[in-house]
N, C-alpha and C positions, 0 to 999 in steps of 0.2 A: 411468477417470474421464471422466465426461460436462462439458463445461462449457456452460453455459446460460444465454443473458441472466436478468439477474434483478429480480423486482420488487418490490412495495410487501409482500409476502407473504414475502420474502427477509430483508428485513432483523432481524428477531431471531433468525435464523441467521448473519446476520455480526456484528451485535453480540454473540451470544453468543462467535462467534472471536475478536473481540478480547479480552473479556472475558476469554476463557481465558488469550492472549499476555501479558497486563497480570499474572493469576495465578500465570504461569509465569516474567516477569522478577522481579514482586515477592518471590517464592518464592527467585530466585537476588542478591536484593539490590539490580537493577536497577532502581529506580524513575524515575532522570531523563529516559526517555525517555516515556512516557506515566503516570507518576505512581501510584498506587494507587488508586483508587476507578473501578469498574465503568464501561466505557465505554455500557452500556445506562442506568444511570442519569445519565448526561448528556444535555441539553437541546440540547445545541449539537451532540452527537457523533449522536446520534438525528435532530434535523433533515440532519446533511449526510448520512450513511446513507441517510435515506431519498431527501433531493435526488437521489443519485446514481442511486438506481434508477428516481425520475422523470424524468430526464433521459436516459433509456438507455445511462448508461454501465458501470452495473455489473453484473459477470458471476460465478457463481460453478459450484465446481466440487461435481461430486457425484457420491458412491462408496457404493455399497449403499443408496442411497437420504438418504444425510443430505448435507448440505453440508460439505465440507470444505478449501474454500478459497473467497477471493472476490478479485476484480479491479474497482477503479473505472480509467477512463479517459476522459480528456476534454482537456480547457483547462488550463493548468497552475496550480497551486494562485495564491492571494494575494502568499502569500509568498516568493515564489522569482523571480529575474530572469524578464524574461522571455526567449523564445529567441529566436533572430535569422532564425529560418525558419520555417516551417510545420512541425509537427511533432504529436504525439501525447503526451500525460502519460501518465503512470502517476499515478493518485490516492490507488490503494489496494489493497495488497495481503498477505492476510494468509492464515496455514493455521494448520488445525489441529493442537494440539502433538501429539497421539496419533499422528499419520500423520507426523509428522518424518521425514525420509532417504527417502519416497518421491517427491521431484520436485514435490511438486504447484506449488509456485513459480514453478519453471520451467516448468510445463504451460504455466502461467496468464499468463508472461511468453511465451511461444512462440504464445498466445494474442493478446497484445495485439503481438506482434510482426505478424502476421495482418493484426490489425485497424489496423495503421498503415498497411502495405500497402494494402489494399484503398482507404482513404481518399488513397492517394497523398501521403503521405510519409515522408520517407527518415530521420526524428529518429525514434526514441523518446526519452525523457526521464522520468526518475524522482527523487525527494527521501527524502533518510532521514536518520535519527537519527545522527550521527558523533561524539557522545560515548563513553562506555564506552569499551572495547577494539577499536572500531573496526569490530567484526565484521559488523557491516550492510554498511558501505561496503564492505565485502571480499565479502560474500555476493555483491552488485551488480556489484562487477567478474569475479566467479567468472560470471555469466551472461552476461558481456560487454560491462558496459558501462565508462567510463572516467569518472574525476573533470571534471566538468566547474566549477563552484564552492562554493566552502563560502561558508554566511551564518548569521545568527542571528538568531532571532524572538527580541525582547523582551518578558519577562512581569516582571507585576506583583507584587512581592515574592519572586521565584525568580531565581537565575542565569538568563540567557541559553539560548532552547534551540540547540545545536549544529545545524546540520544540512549535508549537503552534496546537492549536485545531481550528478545521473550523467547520460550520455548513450550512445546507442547510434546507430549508423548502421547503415542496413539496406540 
């Protein structure tokens, strides 16, 4: 896998990965983590997709020629504390279902590990869905990183969404 900054020409290849991810929980019953309806035909979801590759944070990975993974990294989202050091986010990070069990997550994380380095410092920092079975949070400590707070974005006629913050030290 090649990984590539990526740009304005990228993003309905990573809208389509999420699309699929959203396919793939709706498919197994999961919906309270990003809901059911197509992250490409969102307004808000298509604006920050593309934000990101305007702002050169987002990277994605690519294997025979398609995309199959992508990474945003920058400033830490809205909604999450912020950190107490200089550090790097993870904004965004998603793979293709078909490629499951080959790593690309971890490429892509091994990746933004890199790119903190380089930028001189020693946090990475990531936010994920900590509802369901928890399995995110656990994907996140399986690459190394450790619970660093849970919080919860308020929405408008829906439960609270879960989420927790991870951190890594490099």
């Amino acid at each position: 896998m090649i990984i590539r900054r990526a740009g304005r020409d990228d993003v309905p290849a990573v809208l389509a990965l999420l699309d699929g991810a959203t396919e793939w929980l709706v498919a197994r019953g999961q919906t309270e983590q990003w809901g059911t309806a197509p992250h490409s035909t969102s307004p808000r979801r298509v604006g920050q997709i593309t934000g990101f590759a305007e702002d050169g944070g987002l990277w994605v990975g690519v294997e025979a020629g398609r995309v199959v993974g992508a990474l945003a990294v920058g400033a830490a989202m809205e909604y999450v504390p912020p950190a107490t050091e200089p550090e790097l986010y993870v904004r965004l990070l998603v793979t293709e279902r078909a490629s499951a069990g080959q790593n690309i997550g971890g490429l892509l994380l091994d990746h933004a590990r890199e790119l903190a380095r380089e930028a001189g410092v020693s946090v990475l920092r990531v936010d994920c869905f900590a509802g369901g079975d928890g399995a995110l949070v656990r994907y996140y400590e399986s690459q190394g990183f450790t619970r660093d707070v849970a919080f919860a974005v308020p929405r408008v006629n829906e439960p609270d969404w879960p989420g927790q913050v991870l951190a890594q030290r490099l």
